[in-house]
C-alpha positions as CSV (number, residue, x, y, z in Angstrom):
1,X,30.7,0.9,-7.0
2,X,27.8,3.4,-6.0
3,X,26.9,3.4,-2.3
4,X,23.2,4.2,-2.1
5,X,22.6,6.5,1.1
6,X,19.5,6.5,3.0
7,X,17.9,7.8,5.6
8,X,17.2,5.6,8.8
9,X,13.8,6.1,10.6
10,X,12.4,4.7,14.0
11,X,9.0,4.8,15.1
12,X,9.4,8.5,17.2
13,X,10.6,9.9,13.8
14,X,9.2,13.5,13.2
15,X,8.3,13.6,11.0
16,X,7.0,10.2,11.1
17,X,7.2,7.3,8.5
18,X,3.2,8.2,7.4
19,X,4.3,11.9,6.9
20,X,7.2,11.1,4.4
21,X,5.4,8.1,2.7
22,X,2.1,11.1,2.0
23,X,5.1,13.3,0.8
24,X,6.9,11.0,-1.9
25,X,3.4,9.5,-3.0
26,X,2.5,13.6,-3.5
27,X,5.6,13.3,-6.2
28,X,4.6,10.1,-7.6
29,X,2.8,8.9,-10.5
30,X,3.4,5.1,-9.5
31,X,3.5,3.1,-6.1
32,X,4.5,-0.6,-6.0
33,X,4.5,-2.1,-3.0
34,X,5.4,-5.2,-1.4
35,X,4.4,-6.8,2.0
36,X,3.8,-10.2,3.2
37,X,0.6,-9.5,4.6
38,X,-1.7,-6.4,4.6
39,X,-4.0,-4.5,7.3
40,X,-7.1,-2.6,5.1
41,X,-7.1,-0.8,8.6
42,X,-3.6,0.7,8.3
43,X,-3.8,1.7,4.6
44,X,-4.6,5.8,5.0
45,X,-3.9,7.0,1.7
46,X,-5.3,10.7,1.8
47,X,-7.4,12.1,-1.5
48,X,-4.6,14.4,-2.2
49,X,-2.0,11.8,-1.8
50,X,-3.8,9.6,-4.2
51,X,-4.6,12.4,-6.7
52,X,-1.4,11.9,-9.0
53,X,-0.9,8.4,-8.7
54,X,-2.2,6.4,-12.3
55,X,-1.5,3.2,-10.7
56,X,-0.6,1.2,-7.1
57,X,0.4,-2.0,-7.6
58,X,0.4,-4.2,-4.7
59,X,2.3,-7.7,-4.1
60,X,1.9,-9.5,-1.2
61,X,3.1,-13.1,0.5
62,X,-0.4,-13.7,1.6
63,X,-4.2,-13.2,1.7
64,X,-6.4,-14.2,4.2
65,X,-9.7,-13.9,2.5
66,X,-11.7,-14.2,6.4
67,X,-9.4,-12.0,8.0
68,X,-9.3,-9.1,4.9
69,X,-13.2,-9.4,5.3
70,X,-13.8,-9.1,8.8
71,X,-11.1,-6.0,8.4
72,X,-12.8,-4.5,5.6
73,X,-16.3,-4.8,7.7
74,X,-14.3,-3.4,10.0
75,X,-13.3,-0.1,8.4
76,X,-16.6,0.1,6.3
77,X,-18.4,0.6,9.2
78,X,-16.1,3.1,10.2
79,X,-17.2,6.8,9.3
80,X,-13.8,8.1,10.1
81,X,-11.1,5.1,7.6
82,X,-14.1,4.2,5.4
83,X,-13.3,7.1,2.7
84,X,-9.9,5.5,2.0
85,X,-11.3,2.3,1.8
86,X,-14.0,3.5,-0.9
87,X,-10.6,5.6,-2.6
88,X,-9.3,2.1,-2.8
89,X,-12.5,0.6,-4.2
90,X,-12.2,3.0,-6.9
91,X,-9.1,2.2,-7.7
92,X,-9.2,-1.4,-8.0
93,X,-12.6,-0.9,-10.2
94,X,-10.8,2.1,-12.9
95,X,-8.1,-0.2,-12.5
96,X,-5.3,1.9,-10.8
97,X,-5.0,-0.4,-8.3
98,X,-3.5,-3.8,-9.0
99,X,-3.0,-6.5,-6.1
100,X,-1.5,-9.7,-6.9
101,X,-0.1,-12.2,-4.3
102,X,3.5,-14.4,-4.3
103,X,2.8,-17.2,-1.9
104,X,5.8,-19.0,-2.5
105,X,8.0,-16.1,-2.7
106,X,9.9,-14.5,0.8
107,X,11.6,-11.0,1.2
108,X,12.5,-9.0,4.0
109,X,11.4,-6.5,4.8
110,X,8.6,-4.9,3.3
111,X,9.7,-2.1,0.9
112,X,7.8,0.5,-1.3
113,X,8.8,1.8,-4.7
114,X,7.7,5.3,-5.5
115,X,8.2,6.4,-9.4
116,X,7.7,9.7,-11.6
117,X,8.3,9.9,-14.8
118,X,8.5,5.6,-15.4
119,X,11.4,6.0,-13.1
120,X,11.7,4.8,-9.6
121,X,13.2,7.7,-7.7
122,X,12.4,6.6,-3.6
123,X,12.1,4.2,-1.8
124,X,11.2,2.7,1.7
125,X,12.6,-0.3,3.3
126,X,11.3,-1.3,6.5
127,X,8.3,-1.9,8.6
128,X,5.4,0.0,7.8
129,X,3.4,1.0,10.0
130,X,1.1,3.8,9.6
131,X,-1.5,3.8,12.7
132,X,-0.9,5.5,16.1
133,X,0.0,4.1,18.7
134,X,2.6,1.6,17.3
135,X,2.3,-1.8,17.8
136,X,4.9,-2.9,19.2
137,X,7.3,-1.6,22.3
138,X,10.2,-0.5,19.3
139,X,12.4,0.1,17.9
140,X,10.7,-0.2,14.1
141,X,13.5,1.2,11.6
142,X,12.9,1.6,8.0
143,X,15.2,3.4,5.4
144,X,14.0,6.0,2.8
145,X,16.6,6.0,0.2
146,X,16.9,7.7,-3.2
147,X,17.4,6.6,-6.5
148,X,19.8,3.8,-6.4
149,X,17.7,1.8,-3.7
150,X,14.7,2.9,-5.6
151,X,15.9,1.1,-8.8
152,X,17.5,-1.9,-7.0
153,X,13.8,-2.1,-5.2
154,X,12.0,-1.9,-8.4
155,X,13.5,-4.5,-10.1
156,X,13.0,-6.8,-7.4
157,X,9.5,-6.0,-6.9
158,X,9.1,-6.6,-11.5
159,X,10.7,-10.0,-10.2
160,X,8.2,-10.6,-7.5
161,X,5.2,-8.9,-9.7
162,X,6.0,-11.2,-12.5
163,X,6.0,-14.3,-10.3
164,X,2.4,-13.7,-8.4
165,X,-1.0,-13.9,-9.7
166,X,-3.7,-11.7,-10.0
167,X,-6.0,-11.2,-7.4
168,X,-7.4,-8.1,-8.2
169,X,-10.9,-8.9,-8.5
170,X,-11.4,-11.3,-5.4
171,X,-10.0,-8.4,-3.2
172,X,-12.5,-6.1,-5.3
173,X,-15.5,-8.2,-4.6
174,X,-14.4,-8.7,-0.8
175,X,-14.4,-4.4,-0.8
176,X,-17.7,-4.6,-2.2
177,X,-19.2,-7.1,-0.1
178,X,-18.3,-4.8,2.8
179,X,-19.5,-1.8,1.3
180,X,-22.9,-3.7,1.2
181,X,-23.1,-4.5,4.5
182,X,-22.1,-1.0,5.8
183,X,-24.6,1.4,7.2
184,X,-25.5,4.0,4.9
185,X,-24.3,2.3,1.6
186,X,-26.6,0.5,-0.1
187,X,-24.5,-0.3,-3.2
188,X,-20.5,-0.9,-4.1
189,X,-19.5,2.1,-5.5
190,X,-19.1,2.4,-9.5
191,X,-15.9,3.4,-11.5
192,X,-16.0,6.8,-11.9
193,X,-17.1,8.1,-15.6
């Protein structure tokens, strides 16, 4: 038997969990990701971070349809987050970025696979959190691990992934519908040609 090491983060890690996710998405080609819920407010996937990646695929417990729009008005209106938010709007319309949700499925905690290659070589366990300040008053661990968590962690997530169903397009339109509303767009973007 292997014992997978990893290596265990709290939220006054420096570098901080946002640093080392932008650093292993930098290697990847491939992101799944698994959550029960997710905040459009705390995704901050940089341009350069995003640059390699062919596909993010995205499973989560639930969707709150009211809550992701008032959070995507939110960030739309927002000069500083809404670039990520049109990177992800992009994404989901070229079809690099897949969202599906598992409503009758549970995990802890959230994890994230990152792959190169059609091989899952990191991975992170754990809360993530991306926005400063933090939440919460702490601690907030998560593990980055290598290869051997990466591939136990992928499998579950193709277990999860295979499970869920698609809902891709309704978080699409929800991203467009507050791209319309935001000042100085007048129209959802298109997929790039």
């Amino acid at each position: 038997m292997t014992q997978a090491l990893g290596e265990v983060l709290d939220e006054r890690a420096q570098p901080d969990l946002r640093v080392r996710f932008g650093l292993l998405a930098l290697k990847s080609t491939e992101i799944a990701f698994a959550a029960r819920h997710i905040r459009l407010a705390g995704v901050d996937l940089g341009a350069d971070e995003a640059q390699g990646l062919v596909r993010i695929r995205v499973v989560l417990a639930e969707l709150n349809s009211a809550a992701f729009r008032a959070d995507a008005e939110c960030v739309m209106a927002d000069p500083e987050r809404r670039p990520v938010a049109e990177r992800l709007s992009r994404l989901l319309a070229n079809g690099g970025l897949l969202v599906r949700v598992a409503p009758m499925a549970v995990w802890t905690p959230d994890f994230s696979v990152f792959h190169r290659d059609d091989r899952a070589f990191a991975a992170i366990f754990g809360f993530h959190w991306f926005q400063r300040p933090f939440p919460e008053s702490g601690p907030a661990f998560a593990t980055v691990c290598g290869a051997d968590g990466a591939e136990l962690a992928g499998a579950r997530f193709r277990e999860l992934w295979s499970g869920a169903y698609d809902a891709t397009e309704a978080v699409r339109g929800m991203l467009d519908e507050a791209m319309a509303k935001a000042p100085g767009l007048a129209v959802p973007l298109q997929p790039a040609v």
